[in-house]
N, C-alpha and C positions, 0 to 999 in steps of 0.2 A: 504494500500500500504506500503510495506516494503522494504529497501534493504536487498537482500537476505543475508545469514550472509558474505560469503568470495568469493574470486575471481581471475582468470587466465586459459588461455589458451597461453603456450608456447611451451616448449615439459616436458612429462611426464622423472620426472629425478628422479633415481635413489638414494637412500640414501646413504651417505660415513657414515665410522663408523669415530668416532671424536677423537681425544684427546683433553685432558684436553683444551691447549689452543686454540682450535677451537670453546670450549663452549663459554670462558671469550670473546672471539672477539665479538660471536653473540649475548650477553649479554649487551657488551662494544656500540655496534653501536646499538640495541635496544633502552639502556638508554639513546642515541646522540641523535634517530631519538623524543625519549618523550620529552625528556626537551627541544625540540628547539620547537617542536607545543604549548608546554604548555604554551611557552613563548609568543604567538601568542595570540591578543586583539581578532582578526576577521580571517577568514579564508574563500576562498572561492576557488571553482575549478570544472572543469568539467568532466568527467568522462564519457569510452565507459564503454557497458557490454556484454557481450558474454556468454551464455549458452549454451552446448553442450551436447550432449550423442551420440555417434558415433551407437551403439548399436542400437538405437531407433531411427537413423536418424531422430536429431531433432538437431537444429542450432539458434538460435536467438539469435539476435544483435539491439541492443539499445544503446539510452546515454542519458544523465542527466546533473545537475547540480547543487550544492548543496553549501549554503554560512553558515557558523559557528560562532558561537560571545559567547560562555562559552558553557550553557544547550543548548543555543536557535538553533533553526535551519528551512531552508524555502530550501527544495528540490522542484526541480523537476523533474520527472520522470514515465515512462509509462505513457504519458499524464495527467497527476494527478499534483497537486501540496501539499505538505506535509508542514506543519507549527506548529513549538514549540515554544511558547510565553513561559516557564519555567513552568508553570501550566496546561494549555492542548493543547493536540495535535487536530490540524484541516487539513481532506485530504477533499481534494477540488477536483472533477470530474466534467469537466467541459461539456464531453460527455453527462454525466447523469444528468446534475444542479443539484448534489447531493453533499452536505459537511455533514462529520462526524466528532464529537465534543468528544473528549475521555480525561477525567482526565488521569494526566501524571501518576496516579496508576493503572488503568482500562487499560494500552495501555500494548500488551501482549510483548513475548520474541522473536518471531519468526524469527525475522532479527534483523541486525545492528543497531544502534541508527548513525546516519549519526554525532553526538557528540563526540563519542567514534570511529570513522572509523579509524583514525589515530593514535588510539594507544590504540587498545584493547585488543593486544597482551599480553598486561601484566601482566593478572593474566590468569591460564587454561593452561598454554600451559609448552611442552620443547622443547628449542632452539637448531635447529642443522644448522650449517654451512654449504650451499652447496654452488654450483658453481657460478662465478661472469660474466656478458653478457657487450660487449660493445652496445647498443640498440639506435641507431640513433645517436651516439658519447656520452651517456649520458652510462656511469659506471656504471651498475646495478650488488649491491650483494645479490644474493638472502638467505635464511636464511629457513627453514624448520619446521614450528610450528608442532607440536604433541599434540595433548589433553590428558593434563592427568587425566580425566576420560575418562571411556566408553563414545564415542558417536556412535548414533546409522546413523548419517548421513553424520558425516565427518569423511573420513581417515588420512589426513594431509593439511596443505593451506602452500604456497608457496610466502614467503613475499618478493616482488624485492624494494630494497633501491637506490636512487643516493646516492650513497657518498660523494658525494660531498657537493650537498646539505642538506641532510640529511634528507630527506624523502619520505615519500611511493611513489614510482611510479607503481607498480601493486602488486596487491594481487588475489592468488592463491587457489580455494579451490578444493579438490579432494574428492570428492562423496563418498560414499561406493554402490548406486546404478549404479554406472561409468558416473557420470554427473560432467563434468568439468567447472565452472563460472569463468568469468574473470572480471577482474574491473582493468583498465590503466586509470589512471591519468592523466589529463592534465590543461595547461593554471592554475595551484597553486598560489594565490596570497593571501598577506598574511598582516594584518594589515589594510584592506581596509574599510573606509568611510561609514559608513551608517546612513541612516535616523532614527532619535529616534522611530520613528512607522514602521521600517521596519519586525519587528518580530511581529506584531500585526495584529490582525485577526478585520476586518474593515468589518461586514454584511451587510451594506448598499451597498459594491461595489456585491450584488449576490442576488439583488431583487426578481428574480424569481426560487433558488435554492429549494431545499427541503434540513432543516439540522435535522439531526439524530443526537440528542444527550440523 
């Protein structure tokens, strides 16, 4: 189980061509939205997701939840629950009493590292300044990543910031098969309390599971 890499469904917009000081802005507030998570012990928040391709008449909608403390991290999601103790990853299906056991070097690329969700922008991409939303009274500027290499599955993601607060409230990814994912942010709380054994993987609570490692 993976979060798929990027995410949004708002309206498909258009690129402005920039000048200079429209790069330094989306630069300027990039560098705002890193160093204030980095500065973050704990991190947790929930999140809708939405996958579309209008073409293929296909629509699914989900949500999750996902709590952060450095490497570590305990999603849940698509009925699964996902767990990084900093050494290895354990997904838990609870449908299958199935857990799988992957050194943190064996776990492959294919999605997000839910560690890295809030500021992975930082290397791979170039910034472009697009248009700014008032979105339920909350100041959204959205900002337009670019990969600079070939990718063979994304055309651009579409990053919306509070400015205020100064961080992610949705992210945008745009297909090149024309499939558009969303991921909005919500309930972000930050600095939050946890159990010393909260990122540990405890076998005794999954008696009857089958694990795959």
């Amino acid at each position: 189980m993976r979060i798929p890499f990027a995410f949004f469904y708002l309206i498909i917009l258009c690129g402005v061509k920039l000048n200079a000081q429209d790069t330094q802005a989306a630069n300027k507030l990039l560098d705002q939205v890193s160093n204030k998570i980095r500065s973050f012990e704990t991190m947790k928040f929930d999140f809708d997701y939405v996958l579309e391709n209008r073409q293929e008449n296909i629509k699914q909608e989900t949500n999750g939840s996902v709590t952060v403390s450095g490497e570590r991290y305990k999603l849940s999601f698509l009925g699964a629950e996902q767990l990084f103790d900093g050494e290895k990853t354990y997904t838990i299906v609870p449908e299958n009493e199935e857990i799988t056991i992957e050194k943190s070097d064996e776990t492959d690329d294919t999605g997000i590292n839910p560690t890295k969700l809030l500021y992975f922008y930082k290397e791979g991409y170039t910034f472009q300044w697009d248009i700014k939303q008032n979105i339920m009274g909350r100041s959204i500027q959205f900002i337009k990543l670019i990969p600079t290499e070939e990718n063979k599955e994304i055309i651009y993601l579409l990053l919306g910031i509070d400015i205020i607060k100064k961080t992610i409230y949705r992210l945008i990814e745009i297909g090149t098969n024309g499939t558009r994912t969303t991921l909005t942010i919500s309930n972000f709380t930050s600095n939050v309390k946890l159990k010393s054994n909260f990122f540990s993987f405890d076998s005794s609570l999954y008696p009857n599971y089958y694990i795959n490692q």
